[in-house]
C-alpha positions as CSV (number, residue, x, y, z in Angstrom):
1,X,22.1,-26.4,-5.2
2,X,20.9,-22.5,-4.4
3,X,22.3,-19.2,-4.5
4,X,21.1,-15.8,-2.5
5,X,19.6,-13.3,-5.4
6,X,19.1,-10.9,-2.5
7,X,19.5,-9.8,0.8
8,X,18.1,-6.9,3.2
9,X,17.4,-6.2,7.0
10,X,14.5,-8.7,7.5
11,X,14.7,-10.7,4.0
12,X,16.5,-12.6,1.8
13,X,15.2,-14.2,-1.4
14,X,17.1,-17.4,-3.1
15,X,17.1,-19.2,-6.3
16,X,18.0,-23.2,-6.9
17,X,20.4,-24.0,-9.7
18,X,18.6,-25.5,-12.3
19,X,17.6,-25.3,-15.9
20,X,13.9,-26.2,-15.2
21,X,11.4,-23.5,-16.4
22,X,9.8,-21.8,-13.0
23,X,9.3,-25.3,-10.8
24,X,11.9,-27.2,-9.5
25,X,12.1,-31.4,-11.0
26,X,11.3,-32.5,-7.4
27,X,10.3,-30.7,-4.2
28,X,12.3,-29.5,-1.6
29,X,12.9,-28.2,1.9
30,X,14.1,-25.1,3.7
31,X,15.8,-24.9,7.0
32,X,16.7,-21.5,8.9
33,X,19.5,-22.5,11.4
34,X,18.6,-26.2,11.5
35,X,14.4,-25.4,12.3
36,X,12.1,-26.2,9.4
37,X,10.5,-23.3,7.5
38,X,9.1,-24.2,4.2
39,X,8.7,-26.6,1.8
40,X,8.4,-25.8,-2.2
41,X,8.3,-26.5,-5.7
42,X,9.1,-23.0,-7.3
43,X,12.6,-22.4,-8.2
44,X,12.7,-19.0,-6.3
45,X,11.8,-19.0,-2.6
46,X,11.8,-16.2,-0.1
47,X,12.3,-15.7,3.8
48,X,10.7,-13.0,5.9
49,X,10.6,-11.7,9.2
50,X,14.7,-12.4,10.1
51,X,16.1,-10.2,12.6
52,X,18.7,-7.4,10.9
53,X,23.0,-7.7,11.3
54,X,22.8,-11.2,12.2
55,X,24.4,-14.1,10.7
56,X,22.4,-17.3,9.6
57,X,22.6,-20.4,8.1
58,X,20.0,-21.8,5.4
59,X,19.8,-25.4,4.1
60,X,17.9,-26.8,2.0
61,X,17.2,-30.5,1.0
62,X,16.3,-32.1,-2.2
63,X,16.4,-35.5,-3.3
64,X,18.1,-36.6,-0.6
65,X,20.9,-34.2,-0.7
66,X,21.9,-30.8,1.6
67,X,23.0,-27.4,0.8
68,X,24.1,-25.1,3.1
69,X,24.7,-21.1,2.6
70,X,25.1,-18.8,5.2
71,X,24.4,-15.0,5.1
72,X,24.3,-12.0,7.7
73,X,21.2,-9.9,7.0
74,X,22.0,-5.6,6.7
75,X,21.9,-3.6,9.9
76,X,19.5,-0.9,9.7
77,X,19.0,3.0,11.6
78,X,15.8,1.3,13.3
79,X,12.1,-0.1,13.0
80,X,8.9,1.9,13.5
81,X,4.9,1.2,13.2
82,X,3.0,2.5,10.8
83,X,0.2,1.8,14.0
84,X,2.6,4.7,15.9
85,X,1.3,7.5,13.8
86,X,-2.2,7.0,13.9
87,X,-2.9,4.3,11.2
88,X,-6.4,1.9,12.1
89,X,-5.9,-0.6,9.3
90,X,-9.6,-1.6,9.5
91,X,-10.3,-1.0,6.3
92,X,-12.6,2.2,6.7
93,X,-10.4,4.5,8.3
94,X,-8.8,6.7,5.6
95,X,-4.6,6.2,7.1
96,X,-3.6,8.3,4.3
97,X,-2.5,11.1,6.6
98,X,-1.2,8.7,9.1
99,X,1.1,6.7,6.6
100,X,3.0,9.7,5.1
101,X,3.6,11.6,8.1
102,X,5.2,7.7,9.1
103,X,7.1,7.9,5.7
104,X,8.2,11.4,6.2
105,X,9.3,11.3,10.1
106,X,11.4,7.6,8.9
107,X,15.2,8.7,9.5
108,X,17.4,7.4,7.0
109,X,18.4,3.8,7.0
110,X,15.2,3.4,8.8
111,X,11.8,0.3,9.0
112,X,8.9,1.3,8.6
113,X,6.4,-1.7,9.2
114,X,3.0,-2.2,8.3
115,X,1.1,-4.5,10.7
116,X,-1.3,-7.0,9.9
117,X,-4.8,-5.2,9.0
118,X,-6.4,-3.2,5.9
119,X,-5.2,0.3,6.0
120,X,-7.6,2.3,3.1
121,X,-5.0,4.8,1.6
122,X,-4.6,7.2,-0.9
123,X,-1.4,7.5,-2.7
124,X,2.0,7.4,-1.2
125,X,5.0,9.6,-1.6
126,X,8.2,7.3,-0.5
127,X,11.6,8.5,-0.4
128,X,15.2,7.9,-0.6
129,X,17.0,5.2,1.9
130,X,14.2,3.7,3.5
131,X,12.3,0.1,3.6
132,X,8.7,0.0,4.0
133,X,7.7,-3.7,5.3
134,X,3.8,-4.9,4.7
135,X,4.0,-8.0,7.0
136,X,2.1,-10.7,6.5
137,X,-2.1,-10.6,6.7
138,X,-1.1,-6.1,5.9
139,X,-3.2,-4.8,2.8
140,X,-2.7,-1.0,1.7
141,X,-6.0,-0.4,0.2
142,X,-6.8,1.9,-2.5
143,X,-9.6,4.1,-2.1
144,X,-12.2,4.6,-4.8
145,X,-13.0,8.3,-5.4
146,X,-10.7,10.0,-7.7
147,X,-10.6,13.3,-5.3
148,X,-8.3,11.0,-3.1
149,X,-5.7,11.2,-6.6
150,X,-3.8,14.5,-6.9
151,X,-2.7,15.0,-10.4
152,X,1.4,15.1,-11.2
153,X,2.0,17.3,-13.9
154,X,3.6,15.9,-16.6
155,X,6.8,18.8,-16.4
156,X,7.2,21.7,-14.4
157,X,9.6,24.2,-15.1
158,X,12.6,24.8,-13.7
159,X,12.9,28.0,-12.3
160,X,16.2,28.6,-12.2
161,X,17.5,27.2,-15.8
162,X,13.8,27.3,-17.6
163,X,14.0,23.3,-18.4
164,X,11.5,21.5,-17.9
165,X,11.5,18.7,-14.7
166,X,9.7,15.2,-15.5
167,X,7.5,14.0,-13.1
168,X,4.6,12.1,-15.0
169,X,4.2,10.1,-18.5
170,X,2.3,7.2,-19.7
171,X,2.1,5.1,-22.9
172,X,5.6,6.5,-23.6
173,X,5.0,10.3,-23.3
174,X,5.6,12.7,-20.9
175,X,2.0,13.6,-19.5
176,X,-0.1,14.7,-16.5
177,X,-1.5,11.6,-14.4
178,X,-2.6,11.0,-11.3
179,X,-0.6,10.4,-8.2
180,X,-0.1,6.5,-7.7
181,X,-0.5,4.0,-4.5
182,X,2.9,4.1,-4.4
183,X,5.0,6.9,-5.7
184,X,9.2,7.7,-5.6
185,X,10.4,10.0,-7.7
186,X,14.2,11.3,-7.7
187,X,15.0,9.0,-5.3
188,X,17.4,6.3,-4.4
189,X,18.1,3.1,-1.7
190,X,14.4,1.8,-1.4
191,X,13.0,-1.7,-0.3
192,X,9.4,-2.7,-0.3
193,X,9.4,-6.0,1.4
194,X,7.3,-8.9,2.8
195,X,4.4,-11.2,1.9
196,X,1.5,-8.4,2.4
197,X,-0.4,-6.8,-0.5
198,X,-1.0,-3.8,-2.5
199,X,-4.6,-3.3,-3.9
200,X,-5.5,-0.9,-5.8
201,X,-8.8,-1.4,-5.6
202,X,-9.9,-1.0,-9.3
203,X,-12.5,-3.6,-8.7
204,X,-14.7,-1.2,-6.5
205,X,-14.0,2.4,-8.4
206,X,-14.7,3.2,-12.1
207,X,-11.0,3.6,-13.4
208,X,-11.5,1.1,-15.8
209,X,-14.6,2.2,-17.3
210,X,-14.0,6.0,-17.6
211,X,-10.5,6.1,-19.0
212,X,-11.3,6.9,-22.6
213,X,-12.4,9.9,-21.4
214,X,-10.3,11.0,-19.4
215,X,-7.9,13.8,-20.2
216,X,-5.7,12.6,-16.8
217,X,-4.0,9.6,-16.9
218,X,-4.9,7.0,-15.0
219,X,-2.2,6.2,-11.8
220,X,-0.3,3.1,-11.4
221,X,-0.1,1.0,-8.4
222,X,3.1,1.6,-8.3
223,X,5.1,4.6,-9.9
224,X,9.3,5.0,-9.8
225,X,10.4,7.8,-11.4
226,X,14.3,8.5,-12.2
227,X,15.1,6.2,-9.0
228,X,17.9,4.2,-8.8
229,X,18.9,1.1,-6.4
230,X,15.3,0.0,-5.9
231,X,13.9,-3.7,-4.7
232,X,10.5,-5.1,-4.7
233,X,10.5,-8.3,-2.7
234,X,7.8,-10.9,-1.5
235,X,4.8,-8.2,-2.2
236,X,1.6,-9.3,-3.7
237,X,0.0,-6.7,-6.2
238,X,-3.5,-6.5,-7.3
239,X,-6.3,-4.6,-9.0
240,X,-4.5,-1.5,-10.3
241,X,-6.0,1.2,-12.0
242,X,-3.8,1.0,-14.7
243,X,-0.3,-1.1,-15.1
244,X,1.1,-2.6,-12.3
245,X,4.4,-1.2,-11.3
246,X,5.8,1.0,-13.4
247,X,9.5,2.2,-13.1
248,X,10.2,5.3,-16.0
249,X,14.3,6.3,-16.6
250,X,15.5,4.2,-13.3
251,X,18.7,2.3,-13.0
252,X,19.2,-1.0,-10.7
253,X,15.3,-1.9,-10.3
254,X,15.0,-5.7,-8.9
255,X,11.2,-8.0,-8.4
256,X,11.9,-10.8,-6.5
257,X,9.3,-13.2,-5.4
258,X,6.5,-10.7,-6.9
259,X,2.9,-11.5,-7.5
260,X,1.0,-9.5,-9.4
261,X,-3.0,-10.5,-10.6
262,X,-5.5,-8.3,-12.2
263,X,-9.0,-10.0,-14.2
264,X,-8.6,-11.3,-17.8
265,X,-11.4,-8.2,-19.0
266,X,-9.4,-5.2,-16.7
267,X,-8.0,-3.0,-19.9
268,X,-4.2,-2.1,-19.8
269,X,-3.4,-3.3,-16.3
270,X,-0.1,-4.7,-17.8
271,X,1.7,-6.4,-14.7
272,X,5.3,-4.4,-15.3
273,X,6.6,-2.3,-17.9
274,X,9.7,-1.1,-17.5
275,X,10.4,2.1,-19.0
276,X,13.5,3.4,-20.4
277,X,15.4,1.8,-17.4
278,X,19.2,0.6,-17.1
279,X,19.5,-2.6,-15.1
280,X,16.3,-4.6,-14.6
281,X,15.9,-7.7,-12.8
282,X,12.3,-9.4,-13.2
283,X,13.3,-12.9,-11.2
284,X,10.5,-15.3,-9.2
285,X,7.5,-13.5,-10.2
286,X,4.1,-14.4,-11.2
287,X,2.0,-12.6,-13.3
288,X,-1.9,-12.9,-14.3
289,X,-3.4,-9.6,-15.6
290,X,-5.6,-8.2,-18.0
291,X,-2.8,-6.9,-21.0
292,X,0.7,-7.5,-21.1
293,X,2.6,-9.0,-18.4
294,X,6.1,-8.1,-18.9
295,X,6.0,-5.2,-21.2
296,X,10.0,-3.4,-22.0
297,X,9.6,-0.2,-23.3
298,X,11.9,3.1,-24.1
299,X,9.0,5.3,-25.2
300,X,8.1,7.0,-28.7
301,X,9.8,9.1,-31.0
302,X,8.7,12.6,-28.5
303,X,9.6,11.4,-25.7
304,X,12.6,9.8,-27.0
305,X,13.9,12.7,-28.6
306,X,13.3,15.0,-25.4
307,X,15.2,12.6,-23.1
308,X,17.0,10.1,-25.0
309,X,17.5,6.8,-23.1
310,X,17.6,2.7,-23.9
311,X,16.2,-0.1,-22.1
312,X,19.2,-2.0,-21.1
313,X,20.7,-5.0,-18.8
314,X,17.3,-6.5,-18.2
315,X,16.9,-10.0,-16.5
316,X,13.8,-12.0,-16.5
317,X,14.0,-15.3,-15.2
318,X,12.3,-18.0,-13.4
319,X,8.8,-16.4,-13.6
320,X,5.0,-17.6,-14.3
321,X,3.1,-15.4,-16.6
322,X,-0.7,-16.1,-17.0
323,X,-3.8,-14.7,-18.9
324,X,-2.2,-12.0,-20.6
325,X,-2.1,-10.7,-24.2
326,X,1.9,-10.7,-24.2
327,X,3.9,-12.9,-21.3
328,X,6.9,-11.2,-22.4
329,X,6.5,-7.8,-24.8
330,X,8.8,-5.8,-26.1
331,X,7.1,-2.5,-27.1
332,X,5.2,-0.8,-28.5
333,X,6.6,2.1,-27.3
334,X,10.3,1.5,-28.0
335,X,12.0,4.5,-29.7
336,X,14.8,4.0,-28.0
337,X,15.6,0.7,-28.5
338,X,16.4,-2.4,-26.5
339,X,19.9,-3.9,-25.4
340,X,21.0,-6.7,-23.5
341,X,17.5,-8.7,-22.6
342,X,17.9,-11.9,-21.8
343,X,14.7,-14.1,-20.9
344,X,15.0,-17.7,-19.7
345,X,13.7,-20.5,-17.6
346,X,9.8,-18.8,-18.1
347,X,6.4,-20.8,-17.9
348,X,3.6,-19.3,-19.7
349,X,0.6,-20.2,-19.5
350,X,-3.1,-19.7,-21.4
351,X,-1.6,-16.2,-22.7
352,X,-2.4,-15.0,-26.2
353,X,0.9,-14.5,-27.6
354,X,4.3,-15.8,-25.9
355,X,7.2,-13.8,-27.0
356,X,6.0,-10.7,-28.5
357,X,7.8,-8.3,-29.9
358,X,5.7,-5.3,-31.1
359,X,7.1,-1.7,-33.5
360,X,5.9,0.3,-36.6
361,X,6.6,2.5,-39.0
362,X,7.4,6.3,-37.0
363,X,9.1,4.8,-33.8
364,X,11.9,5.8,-35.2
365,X,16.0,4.9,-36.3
366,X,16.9,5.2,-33.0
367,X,14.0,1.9,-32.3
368,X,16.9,-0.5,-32.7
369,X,16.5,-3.8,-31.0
370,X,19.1,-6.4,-31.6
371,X,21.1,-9.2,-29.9
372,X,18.0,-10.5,-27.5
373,X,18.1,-13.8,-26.5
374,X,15.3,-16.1,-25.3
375,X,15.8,-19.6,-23.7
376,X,14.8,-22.2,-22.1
377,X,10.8,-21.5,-22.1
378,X,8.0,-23.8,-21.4
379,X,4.4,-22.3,-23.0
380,X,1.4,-24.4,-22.3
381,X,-2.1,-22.8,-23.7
382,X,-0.5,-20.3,-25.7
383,X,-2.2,-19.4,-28.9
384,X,0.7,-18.1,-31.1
385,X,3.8,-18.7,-29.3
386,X,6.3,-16.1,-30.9
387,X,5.3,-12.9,-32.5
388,X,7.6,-10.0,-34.4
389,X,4.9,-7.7,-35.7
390,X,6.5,-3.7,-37.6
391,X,3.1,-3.3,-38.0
392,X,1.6,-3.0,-34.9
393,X,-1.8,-1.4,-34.8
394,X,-2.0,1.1,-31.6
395,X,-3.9,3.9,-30.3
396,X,-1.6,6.1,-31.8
397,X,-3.5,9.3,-33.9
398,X,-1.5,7.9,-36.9
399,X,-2.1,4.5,-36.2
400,X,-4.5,3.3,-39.6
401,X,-2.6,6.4,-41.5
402,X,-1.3,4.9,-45.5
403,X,2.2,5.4,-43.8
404,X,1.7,3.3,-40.8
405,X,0.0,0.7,-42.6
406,X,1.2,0.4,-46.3
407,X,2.5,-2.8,-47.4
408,X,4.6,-0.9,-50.2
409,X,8.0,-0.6,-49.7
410,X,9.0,3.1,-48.2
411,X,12.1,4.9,-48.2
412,X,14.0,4.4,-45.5
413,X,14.4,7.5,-42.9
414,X,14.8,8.7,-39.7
415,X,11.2,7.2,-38.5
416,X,12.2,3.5,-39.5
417,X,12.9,1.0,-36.8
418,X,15.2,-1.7,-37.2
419,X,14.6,-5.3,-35.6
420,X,18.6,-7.2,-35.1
421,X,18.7,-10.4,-34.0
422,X,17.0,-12.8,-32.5
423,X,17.7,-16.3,-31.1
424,X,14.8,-18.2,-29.7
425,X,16.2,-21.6,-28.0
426,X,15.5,-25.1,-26.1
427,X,11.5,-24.2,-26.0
428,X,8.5,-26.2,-25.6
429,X,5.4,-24.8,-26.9
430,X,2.2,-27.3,-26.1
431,X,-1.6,-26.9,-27.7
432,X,-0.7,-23.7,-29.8
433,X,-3.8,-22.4,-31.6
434,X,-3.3,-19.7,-33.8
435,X,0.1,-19.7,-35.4
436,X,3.6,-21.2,-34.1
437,X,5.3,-18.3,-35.0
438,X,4.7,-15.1,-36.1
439,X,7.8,-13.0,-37.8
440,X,6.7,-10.3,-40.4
441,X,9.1,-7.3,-40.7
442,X,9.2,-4.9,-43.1
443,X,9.6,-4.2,-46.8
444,X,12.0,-1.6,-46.9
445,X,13.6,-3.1,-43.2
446,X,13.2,-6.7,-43.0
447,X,14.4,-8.1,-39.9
448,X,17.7,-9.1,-40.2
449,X,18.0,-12.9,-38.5
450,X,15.7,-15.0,-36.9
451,X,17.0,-17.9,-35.3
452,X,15.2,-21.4,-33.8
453,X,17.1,-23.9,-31.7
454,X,15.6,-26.8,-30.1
455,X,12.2,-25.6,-30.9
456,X,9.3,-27.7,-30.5
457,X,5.7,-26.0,-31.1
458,X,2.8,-28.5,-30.9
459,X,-1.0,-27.5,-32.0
460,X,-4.1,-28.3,-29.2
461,X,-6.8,-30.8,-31.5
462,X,-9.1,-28.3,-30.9
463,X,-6.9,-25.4,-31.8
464,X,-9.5,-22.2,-32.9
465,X,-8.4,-19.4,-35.3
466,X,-7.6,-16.4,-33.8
467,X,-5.2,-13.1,-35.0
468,X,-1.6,-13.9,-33.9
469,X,-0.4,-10.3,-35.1
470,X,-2.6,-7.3,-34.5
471,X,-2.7,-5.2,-37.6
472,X,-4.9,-3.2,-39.4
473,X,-6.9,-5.6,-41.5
474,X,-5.2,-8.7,-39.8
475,X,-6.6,-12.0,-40.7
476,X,-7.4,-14.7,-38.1
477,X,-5.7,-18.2,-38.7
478,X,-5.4,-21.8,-37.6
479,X,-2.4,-23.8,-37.2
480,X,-0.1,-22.0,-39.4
481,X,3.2,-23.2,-39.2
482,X,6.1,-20.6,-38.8
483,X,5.5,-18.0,-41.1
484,X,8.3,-15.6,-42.3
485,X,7.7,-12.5,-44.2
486,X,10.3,-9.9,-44.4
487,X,12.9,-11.1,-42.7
488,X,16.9,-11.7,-44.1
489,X,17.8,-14.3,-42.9
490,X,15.8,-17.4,-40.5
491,X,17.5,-20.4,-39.2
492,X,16.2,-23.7,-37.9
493,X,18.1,-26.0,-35.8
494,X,15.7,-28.8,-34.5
495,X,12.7,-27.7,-34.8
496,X,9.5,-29.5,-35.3
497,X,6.2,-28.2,-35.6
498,X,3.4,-30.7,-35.2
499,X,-0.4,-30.8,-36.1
500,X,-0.1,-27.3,-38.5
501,X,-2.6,-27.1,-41.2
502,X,-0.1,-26.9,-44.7
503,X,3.5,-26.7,-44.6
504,X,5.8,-26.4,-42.0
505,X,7.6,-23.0,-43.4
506,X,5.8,-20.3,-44.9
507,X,8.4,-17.5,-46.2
508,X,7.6,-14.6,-48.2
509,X,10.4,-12.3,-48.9
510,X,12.6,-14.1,-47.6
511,X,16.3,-13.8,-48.2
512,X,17.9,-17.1,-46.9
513,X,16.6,-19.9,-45.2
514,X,19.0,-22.3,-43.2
515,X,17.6,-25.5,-42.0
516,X,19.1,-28.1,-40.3
């Protein structure tokens, strides 16, 4: 009936075994050694606040019926207040100071716990083997004034070999930035826990108006560089300056039970973008922001050919996306590549596109994404469900250049990128607007298969045209069916498409198409 997807000192985090897309078929309820604790819906459900190297037993009922698991919680070095080092948490009193001196006294193995309050803060340098716990009714508040932000350089030199050390990047270079809320770099064996919050604070500063013009990047709320065996669990996240959480070349990263909301206007604050990481695991989370909400990247062709790495093993599953241009993006910054994503049991809701998976011309050879595998999802509101755009217009300097842009086909070199396979199954997409799908490769490099199984995509009455791909020049549309251009080879097992405007397929340059 439920499985344990984690386990620390003071929290565990489950998941029920179903198929159903983010909420259980029929409620249910938890019991912690025969006492009542919760009641739910959601198909991920968290506990807090259990004591550490202690057995327990968990049931849960549904529909009649009992489960039982038992677990023993970790034993940690000890548990400290952050209150014990001078932090107010009244919401005035800068704890800055008061929090890393906690941080840096922690022994190893060790707590350290944030107590109910509002503790305004600048950013914070964590480090390796340690758990910092915001309990319940705790808020680390960012302050507004940028002077509060050191700036990270984007490399420093080794001194010894002359190589250069990362420590900073954004929008998939290498680059100076300011210091985030929460920063670990080089480090390993960290837990953020509980069901308090992170707030950047965006809301009250002028990060998102002045960033144009900035030559500094902006700083995350969170920021995870090179780390490896890291877990985010129960944490609320709100209002950063820029994206959300941000892990950059880590291995073994985990969100459980993570909510992360920004407003529909607030530019870039994608909710997390994993970066050139090995072993992700996005599971439970919920998601409303102002860009992308999952965004999987591997950075461009620079940084890509200064420290080669591909996203890998990453897991998103059970998880509410809302409000966003992408729920689920891959790119745009993906030179080096994507392998092993697998996406299921998703709700989106009121996003602009659903699945989107975004390249162009200069990302490179290396920019190969292929085997990716996307099931059992539930859209509702979505205005083009599925999107595969090699033409994707960015920020980029050579963004609108002929090269970028041309629909001519090019030779193919070492900046093509190459889109595999794809198999998009057992999905439900209600009141579409602009397209139901969206697949358009390239001449020279079409995508090589597109497959739909148990597909249905149904168009709202009172659908509006909007652009399903961004482009240069992109046209806006209204109810199109699933349109194909550039692609090898597309295959349709039950699918329907219902209230489009035309026909069903549209295919240009298409090689072969197998419908069934």
């Amino acid at each position: 009936m439920f499985h344990c997807i984690y386990v620390g000192a003071t929290s565990a985090c489950f998941e029920l075994d179903n198929r159903a897309p983010f909420h259980s078929p029929v409620p249910y309820a938890v019991s912690l050694d025969g006492e009542a604790v919760l009641e739910g819906t959601d198909n991920v459900f968290s506990l807090f606040g259990l004591i550490p190297d202690r057995e327990y037993a968990i049931f849960v009922r549904m529909n009649g019926e009992e489960s039982t698991l038992a677990l023993r919680t970790l034993p940690e070095a000890c548990a400290v207040s952050a209150r014990a080092f001078g932090a107010v948490g009244d919401g005035e009193t800068d704890d800055t100071a008061a929090l890393q001196r906690a941080i840096a006294a922690l022994p190893e193995n060790g707590r350290l716990v944030v107590p109910e309050g509002v503790y305004l803060t600048g950013p914070l340098l964590l480090k390796s083997h340690m758990t910092l716990e915001l309990r319940a009714g705790a808020t680390l508040l960012g302050r507004t004034d940028k002077a509060a932000y050191p700036v990270l350089p984007a490399t420093a030199k080794d001194l010894g070999g002359g190589h250069p050390v990362h420590f900073s990047a954004f929008e998939g270079l290498a680059r100076d930035m300011y210091a985030s809320l929460i920063t670990a770099e080089y480090a390993r064996d960290i837990a953020i826990i509980g069901p308090g919050k992170l707030d950047g604070n965006a809301l009250n500063a002028d990060w998102w108006q002045t960033f144009q013009s900035d030559p500094v990047a902006r700083p995350r709320m969170m920021f995870l560089n090179r780390c490896e065996g890291v877990t985010i669990h129960g944490v609320s996240v709100a209002n950063s300056p820029s994206w959300h959480l941000h892990p950059y070349y880590c291995r073994d990263v985990a969100f459980y039970d993570v909510s992360v909301a920004a407003p529909k206007d607030s530019p870039n604050t994608d909710a997390l973008d994993p970066e050139c990481c090995d072993g992700v695991q996005i599971i439970g989370c919920r998601f409303s922001v102002g860009d992308d909400c999952i965004a999987i990247k591997s950075g461009k062709l620079e940084l890509y050919r200064m420290c080669p790495a591909t996203a890998t093993r990453h897991t998103i599953r059970n998880c509410l996306m809302s409000f966003g241009h992408g729920a689920v993006t891959l790119g745009s910054e993906i030179s080096g590549g994507i392998r092993e994503l697998s996406v299921s049991q998703c709700l989106f809701r009121q996003t602009d596109r659903g699945l989107r998976i975004k390249t162009r011309r200069g990302r490179g050879q290396s920019c190969d994404i292929d085997a990716i595998e996307f099931d059992n999802i539930r859209m509702e509101g979505v205005v083009t469900p599925i999107v595969m755009n090699m033409w994707y217009r960015c920020v980029d300097p050579d963004g609108d250049s002929e090269y970028v842009q041309s629909r001519a086909p090019l030779p193919v070199d070492e900046r093509t990128p190459r889109l595999g396979r794809f198999r998009f199954a057992n999905m439900e997409c209600l009141d579409a607007q602009a397209a139901a799908c969206y697949c358009d490769g390239l001449p020279e490099r079409p995508i090589d298969e597109v497959t739909f199984e148990n597909v249905r995509v149904a168009f709202a009455k009172d659908a509006r045209p909007a652009v399903p791909s961004m482009f240069t020049g992109a046209p806006e549309r209204c109810r199109l069916g699933l349109y194909f251009e550039n692609v090898r080879r597309v295959v349709l097992r039950n699918v329907t498409v219902e209230g489009q405007a035309g026909e069903r397929v549209v295919a240009n340059n298409v090689d072969e198409i197998v419908s069934e």
